[in-house]
LOTORPA-976117 format. One record per atom (N, C-alpha, C, O): x, y, z; atom name; residue number from 1. Coordinates in Angstrom, 3 decimals. Layout:
% residues N
<<X, Y, Z>, CA, NUM>
...
//
This chain:
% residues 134
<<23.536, 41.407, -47.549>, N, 1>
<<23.420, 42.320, -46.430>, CA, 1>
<<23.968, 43.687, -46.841>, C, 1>
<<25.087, 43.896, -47.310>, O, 1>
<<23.042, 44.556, -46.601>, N, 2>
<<23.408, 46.275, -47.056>, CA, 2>
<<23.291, 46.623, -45.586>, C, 2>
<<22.593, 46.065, -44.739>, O, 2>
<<24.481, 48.120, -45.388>, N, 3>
<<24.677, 48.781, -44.595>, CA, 3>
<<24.967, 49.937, -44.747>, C, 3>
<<26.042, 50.098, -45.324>, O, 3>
<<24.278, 51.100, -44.374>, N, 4>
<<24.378, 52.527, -44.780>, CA, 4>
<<24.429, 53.510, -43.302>, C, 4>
<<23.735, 53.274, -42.313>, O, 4>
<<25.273, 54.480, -43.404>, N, 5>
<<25.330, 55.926, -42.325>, CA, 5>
<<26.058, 56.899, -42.987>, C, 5>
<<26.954, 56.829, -43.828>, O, 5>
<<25.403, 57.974, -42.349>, N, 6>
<<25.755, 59.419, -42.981>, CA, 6>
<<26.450, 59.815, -41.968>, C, 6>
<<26.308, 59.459, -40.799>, O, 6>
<<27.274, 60.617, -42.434>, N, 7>
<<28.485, 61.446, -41.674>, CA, 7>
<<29.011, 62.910, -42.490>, C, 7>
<<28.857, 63.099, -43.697>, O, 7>
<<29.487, 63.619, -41.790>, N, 8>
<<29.775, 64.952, -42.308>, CA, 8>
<<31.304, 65.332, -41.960>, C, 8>
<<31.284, 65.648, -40.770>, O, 8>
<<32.559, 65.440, -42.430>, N, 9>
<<33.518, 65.745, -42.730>, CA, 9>
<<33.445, 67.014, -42.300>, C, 9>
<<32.855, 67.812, -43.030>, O, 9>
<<34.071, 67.527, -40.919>, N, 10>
<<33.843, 69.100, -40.318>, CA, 10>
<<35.274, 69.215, -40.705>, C, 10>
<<36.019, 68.330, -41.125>, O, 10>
<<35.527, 70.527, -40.475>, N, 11>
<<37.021, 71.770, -40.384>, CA, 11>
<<37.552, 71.100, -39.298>, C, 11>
<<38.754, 70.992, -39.544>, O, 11>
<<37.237, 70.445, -37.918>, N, 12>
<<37.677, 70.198, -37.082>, CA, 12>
<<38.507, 69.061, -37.302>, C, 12>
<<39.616, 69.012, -36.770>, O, 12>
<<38.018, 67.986, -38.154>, N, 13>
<<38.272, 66.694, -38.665>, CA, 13>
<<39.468, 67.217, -39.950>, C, 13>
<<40.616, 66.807, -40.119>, O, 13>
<<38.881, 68.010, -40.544>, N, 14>
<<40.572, 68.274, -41.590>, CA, 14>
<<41.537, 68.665, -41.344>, C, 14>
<<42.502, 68.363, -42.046>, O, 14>
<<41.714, 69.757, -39.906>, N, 15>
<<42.549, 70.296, -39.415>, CA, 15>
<<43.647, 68.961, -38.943>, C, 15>
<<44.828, 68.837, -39.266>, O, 15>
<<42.585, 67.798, -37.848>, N, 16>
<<43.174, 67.006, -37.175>, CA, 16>
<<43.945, 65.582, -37.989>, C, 16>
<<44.671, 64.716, -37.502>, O, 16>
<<43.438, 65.769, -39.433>, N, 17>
<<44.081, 64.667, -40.704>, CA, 17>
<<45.147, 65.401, -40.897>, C, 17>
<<46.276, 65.038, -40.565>, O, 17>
<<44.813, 66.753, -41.581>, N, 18>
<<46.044, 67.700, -42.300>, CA, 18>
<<47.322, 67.644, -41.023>, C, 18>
<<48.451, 67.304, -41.377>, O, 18>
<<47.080, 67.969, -39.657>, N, 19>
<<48.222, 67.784, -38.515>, CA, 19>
<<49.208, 66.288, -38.839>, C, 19>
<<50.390, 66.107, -39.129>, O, 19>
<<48.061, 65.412, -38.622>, N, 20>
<<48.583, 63.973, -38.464>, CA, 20>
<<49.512, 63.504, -39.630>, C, 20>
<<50.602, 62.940, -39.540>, O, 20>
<<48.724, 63.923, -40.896>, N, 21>
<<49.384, 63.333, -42.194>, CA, 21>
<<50.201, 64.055, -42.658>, C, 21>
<<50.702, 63.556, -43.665>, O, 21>
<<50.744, 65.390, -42.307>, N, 22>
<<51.450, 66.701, -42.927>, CA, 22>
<<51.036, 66.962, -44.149>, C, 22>
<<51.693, 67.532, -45.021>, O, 22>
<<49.885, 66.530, -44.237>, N, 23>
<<49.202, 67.042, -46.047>, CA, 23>
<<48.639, 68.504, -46.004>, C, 23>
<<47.487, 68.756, -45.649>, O, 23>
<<49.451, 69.340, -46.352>, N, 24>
<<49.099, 71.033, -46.453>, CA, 24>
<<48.594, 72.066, -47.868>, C, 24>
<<48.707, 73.252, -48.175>, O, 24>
<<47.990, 70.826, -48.470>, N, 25>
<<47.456, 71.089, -49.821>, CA, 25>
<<46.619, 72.154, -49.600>, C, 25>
<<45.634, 71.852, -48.927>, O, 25>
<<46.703, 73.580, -50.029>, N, 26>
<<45.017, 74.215, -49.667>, CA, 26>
<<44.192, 73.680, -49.926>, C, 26>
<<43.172, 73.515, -49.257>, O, 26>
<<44.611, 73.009, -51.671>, N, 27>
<<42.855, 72.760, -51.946>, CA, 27>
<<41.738, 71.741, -50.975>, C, 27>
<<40.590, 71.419, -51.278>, O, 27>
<<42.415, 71.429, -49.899>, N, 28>
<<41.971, 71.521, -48.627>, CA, 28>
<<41.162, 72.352, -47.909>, C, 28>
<<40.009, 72.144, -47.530>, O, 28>
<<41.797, 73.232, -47.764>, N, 29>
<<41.760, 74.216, -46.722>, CA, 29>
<<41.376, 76.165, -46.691>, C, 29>
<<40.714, 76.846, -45.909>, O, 29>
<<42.158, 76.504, -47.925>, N, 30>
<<41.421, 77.482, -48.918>, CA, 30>
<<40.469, 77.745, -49.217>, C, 30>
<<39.695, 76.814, -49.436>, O, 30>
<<40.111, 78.770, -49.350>, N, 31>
<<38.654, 78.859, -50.116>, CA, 31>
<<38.618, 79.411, -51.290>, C, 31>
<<37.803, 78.979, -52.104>, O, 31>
<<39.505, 80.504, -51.646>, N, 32>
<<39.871, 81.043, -52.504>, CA, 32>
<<40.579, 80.039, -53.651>, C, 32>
<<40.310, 79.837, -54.836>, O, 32>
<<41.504, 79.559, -52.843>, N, 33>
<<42.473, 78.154, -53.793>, CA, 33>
<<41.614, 77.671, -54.458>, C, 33>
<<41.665, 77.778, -55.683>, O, 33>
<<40.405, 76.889, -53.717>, N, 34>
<<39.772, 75.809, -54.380>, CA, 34>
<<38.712, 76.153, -55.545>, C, 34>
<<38.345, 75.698, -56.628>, O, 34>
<<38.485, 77.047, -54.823>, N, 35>
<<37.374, 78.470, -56.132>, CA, 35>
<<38.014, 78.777, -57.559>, C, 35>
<<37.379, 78.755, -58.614>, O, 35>
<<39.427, 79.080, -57.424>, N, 36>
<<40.164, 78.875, -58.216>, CA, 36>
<<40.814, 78.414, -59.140>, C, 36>
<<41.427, 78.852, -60.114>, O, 36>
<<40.528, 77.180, -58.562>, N, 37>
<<40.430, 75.592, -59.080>, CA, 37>
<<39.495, 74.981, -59.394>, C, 37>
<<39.631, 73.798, -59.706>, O, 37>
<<37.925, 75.758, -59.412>, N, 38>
<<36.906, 75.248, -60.098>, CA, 38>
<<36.027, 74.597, -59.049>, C, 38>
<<34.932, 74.208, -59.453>, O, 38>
<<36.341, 74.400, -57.681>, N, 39>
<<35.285, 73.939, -57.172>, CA, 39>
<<35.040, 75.395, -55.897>, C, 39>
<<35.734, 76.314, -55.461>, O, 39>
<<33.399, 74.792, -55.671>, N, 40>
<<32.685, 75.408, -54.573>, CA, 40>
<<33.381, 75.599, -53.599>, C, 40>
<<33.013, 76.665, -53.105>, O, 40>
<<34.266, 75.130, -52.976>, N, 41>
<<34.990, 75.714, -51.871>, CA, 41>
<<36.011, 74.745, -51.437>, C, 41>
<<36.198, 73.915, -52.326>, O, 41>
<<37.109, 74.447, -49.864>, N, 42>
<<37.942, 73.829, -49.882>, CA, 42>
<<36.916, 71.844, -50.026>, C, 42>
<<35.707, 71.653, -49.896>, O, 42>
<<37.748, 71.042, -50.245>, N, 43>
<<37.436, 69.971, -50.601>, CA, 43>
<<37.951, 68.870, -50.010>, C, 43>
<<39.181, 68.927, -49.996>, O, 43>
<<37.449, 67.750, -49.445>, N, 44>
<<37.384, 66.504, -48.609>, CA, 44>
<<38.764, 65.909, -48.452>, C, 44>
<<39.060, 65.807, -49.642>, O, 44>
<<39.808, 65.449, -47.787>, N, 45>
<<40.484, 64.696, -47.955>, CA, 45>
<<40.428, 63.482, -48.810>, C, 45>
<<39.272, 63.067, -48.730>, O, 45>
<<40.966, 62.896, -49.409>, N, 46>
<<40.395, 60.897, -49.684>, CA, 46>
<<40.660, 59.847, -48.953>, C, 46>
<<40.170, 58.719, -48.899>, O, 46>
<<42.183, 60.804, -47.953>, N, 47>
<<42.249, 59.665, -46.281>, CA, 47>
<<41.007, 60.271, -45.971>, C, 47>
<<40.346, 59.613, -46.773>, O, 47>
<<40.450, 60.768, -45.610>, N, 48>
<<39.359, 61.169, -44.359>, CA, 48>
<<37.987, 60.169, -44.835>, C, 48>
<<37.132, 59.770, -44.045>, O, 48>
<<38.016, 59.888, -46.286>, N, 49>
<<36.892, 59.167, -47.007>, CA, 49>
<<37.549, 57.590, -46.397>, C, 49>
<<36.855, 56.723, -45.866>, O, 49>
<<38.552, 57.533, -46.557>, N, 50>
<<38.823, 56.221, -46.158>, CA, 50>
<<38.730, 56.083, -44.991>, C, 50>
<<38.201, 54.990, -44.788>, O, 50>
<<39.024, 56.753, -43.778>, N, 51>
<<38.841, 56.145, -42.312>, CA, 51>
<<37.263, 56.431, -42.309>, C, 51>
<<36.938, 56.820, -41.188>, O, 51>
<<36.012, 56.358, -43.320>, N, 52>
<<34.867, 56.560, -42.492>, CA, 52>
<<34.842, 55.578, -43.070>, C, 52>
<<33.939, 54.920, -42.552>, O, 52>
<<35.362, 54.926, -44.002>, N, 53>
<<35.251, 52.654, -44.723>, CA, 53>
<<36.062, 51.993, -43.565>, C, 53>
<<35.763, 50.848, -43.226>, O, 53>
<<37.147, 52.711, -42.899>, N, 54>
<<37.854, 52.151, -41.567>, CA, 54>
<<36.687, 51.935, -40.664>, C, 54>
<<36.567, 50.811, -40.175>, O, 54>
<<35.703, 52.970, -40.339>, N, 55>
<<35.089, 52.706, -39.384>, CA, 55>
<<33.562, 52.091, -39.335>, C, 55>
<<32.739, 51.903, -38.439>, O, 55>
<<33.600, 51.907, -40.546>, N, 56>
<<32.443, 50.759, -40.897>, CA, 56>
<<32.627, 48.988, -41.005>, C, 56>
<<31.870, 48.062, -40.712>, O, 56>
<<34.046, 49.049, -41.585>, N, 57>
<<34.595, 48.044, -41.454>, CA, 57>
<<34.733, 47.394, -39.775>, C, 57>
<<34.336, 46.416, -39.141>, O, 57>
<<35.255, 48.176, -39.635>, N, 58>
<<35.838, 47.493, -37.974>, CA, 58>
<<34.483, 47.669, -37.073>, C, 58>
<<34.473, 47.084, -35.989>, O, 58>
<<33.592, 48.266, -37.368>, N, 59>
<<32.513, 48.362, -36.259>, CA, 59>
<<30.866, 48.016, -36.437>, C, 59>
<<29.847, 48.204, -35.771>, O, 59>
<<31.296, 47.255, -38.039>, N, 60>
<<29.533, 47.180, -38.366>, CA, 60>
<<29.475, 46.186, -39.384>, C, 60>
<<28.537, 45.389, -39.374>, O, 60>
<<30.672, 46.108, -40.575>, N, 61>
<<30.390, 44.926, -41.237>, CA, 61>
<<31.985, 45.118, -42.273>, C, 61>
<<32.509, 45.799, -43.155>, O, 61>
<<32.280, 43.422, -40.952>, N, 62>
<<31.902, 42.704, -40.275>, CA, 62>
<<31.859, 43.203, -39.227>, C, 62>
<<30.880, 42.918, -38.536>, O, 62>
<<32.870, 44.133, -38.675>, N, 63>
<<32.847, 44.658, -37.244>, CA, 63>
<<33.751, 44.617, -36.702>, C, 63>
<<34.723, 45.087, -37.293>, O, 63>
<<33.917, 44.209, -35.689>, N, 64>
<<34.588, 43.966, -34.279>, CA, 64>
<<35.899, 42.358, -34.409>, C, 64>
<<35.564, 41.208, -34.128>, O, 64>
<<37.659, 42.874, -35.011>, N, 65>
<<37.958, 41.774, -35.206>, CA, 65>
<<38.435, 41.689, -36.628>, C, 65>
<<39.409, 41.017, -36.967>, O, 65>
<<37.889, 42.221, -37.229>, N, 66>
<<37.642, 42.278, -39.183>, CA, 66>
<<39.365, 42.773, -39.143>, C, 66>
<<39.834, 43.428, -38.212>, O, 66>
<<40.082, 42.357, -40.225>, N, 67>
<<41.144, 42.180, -40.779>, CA, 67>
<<40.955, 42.659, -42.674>, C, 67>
<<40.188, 42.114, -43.468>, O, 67>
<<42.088, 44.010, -43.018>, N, 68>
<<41.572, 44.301, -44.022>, CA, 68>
<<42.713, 43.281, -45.255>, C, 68>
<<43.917, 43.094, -45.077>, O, 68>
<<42.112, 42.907, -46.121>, N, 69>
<<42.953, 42.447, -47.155>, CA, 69>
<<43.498, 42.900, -48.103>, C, 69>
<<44.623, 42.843, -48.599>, O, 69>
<<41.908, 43.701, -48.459>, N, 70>
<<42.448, 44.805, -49.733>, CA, 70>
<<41.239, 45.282, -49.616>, C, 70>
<<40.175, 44.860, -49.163>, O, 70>
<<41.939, 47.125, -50.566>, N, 71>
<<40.906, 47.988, -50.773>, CA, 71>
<<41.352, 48.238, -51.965>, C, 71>
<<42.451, 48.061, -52.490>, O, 71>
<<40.231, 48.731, -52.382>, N, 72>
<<39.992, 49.315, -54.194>, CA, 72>
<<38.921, 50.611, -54.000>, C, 72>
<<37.727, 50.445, -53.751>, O, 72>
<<39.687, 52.176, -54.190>, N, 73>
<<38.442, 53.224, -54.228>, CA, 73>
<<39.031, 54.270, -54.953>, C, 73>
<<40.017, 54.978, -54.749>, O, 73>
<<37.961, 54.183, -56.096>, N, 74>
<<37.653, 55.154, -57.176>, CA, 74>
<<37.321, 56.550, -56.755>, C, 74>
<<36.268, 56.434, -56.129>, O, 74>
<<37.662, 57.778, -56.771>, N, 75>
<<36.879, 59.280, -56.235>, CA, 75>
<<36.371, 59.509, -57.742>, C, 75>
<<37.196, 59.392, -58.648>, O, 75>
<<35.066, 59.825, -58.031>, N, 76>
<<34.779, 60.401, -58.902>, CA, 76>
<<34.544, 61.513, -58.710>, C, 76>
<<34.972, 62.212, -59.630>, O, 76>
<<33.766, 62.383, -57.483>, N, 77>
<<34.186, 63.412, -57.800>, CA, 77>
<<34.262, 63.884, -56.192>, C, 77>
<<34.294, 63.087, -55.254>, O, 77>
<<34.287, 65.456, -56.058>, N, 78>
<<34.922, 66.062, -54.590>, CA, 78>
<<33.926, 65.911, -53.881>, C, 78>
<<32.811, 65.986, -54.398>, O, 78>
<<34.125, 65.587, -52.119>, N, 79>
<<33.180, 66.378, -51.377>, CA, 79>
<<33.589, 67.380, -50.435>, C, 79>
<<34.623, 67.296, -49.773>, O, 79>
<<32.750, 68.352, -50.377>, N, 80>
<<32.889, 69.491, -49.534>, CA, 80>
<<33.143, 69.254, -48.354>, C, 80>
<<32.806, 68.136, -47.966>, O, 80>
<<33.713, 70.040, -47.505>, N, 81>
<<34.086, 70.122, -46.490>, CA, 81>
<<32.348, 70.589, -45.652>, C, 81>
<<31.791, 71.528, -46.219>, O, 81>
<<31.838, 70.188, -44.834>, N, 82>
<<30.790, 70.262, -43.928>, CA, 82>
<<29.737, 69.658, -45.016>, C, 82>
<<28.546, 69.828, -44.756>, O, 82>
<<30.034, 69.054, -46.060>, N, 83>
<<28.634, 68.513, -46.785>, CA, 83>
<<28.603, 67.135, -46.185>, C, 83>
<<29.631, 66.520, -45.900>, O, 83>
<<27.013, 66.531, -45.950>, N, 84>
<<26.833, 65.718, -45.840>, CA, 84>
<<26.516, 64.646, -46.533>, C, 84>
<<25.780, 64.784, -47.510>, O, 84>
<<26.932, 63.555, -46.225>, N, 85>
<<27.157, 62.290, -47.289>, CA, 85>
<<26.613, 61.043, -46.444>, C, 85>
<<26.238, 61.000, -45.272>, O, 85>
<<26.702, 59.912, -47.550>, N, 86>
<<26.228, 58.542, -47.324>, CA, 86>
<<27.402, 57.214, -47.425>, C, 86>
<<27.382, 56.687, -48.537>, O, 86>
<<28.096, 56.790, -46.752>, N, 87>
<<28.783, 55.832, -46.896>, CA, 87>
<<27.726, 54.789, -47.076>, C, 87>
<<26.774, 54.819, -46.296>, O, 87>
<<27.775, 53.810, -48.068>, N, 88>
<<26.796, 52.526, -48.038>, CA, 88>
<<28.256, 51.112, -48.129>, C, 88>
<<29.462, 51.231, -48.346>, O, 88>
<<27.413, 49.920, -47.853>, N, 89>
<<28.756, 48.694, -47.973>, CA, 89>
<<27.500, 47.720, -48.090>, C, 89>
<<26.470, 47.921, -47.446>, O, 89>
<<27.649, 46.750, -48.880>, N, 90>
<<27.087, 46.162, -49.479>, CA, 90>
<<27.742, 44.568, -49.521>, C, 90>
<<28.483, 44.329, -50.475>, O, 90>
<<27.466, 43.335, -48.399>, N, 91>
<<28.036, 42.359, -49.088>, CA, 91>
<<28.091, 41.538, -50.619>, C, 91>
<<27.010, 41.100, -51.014>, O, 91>
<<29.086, 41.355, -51.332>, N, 92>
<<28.835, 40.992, -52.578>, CA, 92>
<<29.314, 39.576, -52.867>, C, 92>
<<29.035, 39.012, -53.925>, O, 92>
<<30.056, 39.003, -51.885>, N, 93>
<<30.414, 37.243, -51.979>, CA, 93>
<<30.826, 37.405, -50.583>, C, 93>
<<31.187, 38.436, -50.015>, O, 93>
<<30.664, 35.731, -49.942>, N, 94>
<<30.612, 35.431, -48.819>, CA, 94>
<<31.227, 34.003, -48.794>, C, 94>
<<30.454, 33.148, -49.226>, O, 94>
<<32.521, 33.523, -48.360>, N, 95>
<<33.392, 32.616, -47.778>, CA, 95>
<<33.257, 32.432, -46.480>, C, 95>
<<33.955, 33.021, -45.654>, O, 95>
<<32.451, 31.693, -46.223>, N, 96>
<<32.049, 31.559, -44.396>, CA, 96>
<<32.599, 30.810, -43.912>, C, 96>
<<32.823, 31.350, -42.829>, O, 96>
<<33.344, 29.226, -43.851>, N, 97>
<<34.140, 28.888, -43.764>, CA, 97>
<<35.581, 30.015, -43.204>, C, 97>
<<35.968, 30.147, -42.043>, O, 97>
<<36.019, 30.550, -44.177>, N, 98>
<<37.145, 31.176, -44.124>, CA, 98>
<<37.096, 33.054, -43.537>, C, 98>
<<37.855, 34.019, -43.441>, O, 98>
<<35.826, 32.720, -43.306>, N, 99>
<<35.150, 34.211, -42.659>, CA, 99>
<<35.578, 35.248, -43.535>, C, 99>
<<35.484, 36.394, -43.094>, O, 99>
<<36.175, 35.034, -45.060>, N, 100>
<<35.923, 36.361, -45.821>, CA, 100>
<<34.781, 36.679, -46.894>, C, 100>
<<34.126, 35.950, -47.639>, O, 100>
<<34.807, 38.135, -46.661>, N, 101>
<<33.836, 38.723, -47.284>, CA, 101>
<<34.685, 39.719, -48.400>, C, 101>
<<35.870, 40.052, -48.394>, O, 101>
<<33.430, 40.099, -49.488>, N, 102>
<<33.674, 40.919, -50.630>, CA, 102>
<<32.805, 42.110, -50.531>, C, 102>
<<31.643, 42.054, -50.935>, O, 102>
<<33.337, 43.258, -49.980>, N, 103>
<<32.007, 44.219, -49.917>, CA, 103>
<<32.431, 45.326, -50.876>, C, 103>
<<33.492, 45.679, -51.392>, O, 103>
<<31.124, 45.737, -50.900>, N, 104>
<<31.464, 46.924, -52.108>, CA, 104>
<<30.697, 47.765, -51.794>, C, 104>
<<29.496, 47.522, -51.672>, O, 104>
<<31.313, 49.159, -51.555>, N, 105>
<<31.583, 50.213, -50.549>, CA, 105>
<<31.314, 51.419, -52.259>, C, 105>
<<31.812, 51.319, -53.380>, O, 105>
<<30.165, 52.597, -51.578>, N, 106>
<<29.578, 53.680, -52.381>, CA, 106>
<<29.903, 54.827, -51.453>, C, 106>
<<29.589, 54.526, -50.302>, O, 106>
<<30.284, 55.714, -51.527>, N, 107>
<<29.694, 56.943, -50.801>, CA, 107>
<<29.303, 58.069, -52.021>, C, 107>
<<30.050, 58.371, -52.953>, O, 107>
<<28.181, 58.515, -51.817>, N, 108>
<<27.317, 59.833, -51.879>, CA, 108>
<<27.023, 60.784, -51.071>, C, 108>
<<26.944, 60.672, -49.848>, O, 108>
<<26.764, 62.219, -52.001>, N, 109>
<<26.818, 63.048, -51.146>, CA, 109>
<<25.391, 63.927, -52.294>, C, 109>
<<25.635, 64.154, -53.479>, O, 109>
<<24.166, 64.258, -51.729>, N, 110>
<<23.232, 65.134, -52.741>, CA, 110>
<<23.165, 64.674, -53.983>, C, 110>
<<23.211, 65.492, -54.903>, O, 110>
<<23.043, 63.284, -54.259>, N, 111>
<<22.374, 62.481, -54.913>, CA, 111>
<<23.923, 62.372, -56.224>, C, 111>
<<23.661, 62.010, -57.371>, O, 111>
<<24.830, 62.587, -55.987>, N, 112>
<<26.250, 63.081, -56.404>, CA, 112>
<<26.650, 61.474, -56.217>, C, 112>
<<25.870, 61.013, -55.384>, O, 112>
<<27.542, 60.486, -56.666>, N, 113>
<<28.718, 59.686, -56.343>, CA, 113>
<<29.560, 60.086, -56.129>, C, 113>
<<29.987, 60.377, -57.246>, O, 113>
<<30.542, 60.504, -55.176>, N, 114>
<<31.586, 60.628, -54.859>, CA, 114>
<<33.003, 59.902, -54.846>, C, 114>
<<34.128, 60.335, -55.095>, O, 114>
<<32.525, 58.583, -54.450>, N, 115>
<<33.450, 57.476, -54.464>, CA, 115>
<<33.132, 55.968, -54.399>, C, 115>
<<32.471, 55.637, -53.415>, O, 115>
<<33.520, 54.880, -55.364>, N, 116>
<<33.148, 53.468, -55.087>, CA, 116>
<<34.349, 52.702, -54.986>, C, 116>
<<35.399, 53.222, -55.364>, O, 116>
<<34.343, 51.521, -54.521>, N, 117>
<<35.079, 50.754, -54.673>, CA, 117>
<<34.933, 49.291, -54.230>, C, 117>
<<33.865, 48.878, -54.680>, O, 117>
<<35.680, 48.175, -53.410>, N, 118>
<<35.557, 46.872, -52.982>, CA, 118>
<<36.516, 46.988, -51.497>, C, 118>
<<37.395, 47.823, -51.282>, O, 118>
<<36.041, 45.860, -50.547>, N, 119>
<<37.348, 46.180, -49.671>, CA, 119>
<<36.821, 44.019, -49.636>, C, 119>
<<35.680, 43.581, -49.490>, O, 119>
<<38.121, 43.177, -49.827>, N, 120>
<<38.105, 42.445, -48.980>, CA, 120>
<<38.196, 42.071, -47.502>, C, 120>
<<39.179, 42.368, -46.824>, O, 120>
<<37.193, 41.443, -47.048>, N, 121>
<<37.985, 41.307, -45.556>, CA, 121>
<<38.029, 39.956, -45.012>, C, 121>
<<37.446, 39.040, -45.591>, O, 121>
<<38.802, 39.742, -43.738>, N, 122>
<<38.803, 38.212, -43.107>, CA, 122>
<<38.444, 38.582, -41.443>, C, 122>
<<39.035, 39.379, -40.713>, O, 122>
<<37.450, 37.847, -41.179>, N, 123>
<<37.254, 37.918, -39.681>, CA, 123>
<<36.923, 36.925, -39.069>, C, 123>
<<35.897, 36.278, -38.859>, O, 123>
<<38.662, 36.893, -38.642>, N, 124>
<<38.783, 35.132, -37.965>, CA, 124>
<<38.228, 35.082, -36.798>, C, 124>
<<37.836, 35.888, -35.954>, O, 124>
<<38.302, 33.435, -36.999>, N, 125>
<<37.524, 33.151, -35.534>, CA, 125>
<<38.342, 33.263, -33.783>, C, 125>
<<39.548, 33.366, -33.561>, O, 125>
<<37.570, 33.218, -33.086>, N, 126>
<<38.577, 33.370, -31.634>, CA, 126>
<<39.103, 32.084, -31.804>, C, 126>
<<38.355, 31.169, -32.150>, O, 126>
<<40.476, 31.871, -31.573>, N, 127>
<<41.298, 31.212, -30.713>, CA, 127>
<<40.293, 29.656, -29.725>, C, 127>
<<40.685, 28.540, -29.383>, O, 127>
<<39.335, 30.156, -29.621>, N, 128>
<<38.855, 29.209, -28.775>, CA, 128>
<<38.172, 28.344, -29.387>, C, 128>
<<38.206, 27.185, -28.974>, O, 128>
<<37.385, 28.682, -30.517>, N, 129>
<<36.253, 28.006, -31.410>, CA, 129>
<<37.373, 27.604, -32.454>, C, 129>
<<36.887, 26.754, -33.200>, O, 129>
<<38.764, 27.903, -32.819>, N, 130>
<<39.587, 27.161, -33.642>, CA, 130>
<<40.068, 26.146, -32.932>, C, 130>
<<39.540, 25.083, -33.258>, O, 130>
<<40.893, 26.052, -32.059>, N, 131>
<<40.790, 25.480, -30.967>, CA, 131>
<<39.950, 24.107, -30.816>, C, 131>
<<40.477, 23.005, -30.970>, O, 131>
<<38.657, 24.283, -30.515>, N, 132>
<<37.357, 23.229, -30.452>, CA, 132>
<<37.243, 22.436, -31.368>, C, 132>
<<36.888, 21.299, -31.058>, O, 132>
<<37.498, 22.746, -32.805>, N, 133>
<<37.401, 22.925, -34.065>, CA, 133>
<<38.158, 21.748, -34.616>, C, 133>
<<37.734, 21.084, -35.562>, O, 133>
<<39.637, 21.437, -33.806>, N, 134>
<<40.274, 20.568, -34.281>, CA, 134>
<<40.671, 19.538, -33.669>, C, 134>
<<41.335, 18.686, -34.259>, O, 134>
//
């Protein structure tokens, strides 16, 4: 099972990470900084890359319930701030019994890799069907 959505990382969204996390790096936020530093302009958080695997996880696969075990994510390279990208998740082993999964999680941005990695997850059953169960 493959699962893919695009999303775009606005100024509004870095402002409201950079507040939360006290991360005041320009090469954030700068334009000049980051120019400076060799790229096109300020550049993506890698929390902000991770809560859009937060919100695939918890709302699409598996979804609703999902418990994280572990994550593994590589940045190969930056994304821009207002560029648009592709989160994809990909199941890669399946423990059904024990409701965990092995997914392995891409995002792209303009035919670019940006970032890969794996996230285990467990998404137990209700209380009620364990319950029945025994």
């Amino acid at each position: 099972m493959t699962i893919a959505f695009d999303f775009t990382v606005t100024t509004d969204r870095m402002e409201a990470f950079r507040s939360i996390s006290g991360d005041d790096n320009p090469i954030h936020f700068d334009t000049f900084f980051a120019r400076e530093r060799g790229f096109d302009g300020p550049i993506v958080y890698g929390g902000l890359l991770i809560a859009e695997v937060s919100r695939l996880l918890g709302t699409a696969l598996p979804g609703h319930g999902c418990v994280w075990q572990s994550l593994t994510m590589k940045f190969r390279r930056p994304l821009l701030v207002g560029e648009r990208a592709q989160l994809e998740a990909e199941v890669k082993h399946e423990t059904p019994p024990l409701g965990i999964r092995l997914i392995r999680l891409t995002i792209s941005a303009g035919g670019r890799r940006i970032a890969e990695g794996e996230a285990m997850t467990l998404l137990p059953e209700p209380r009620s069907a364990r319950e029945a169960a025994e």
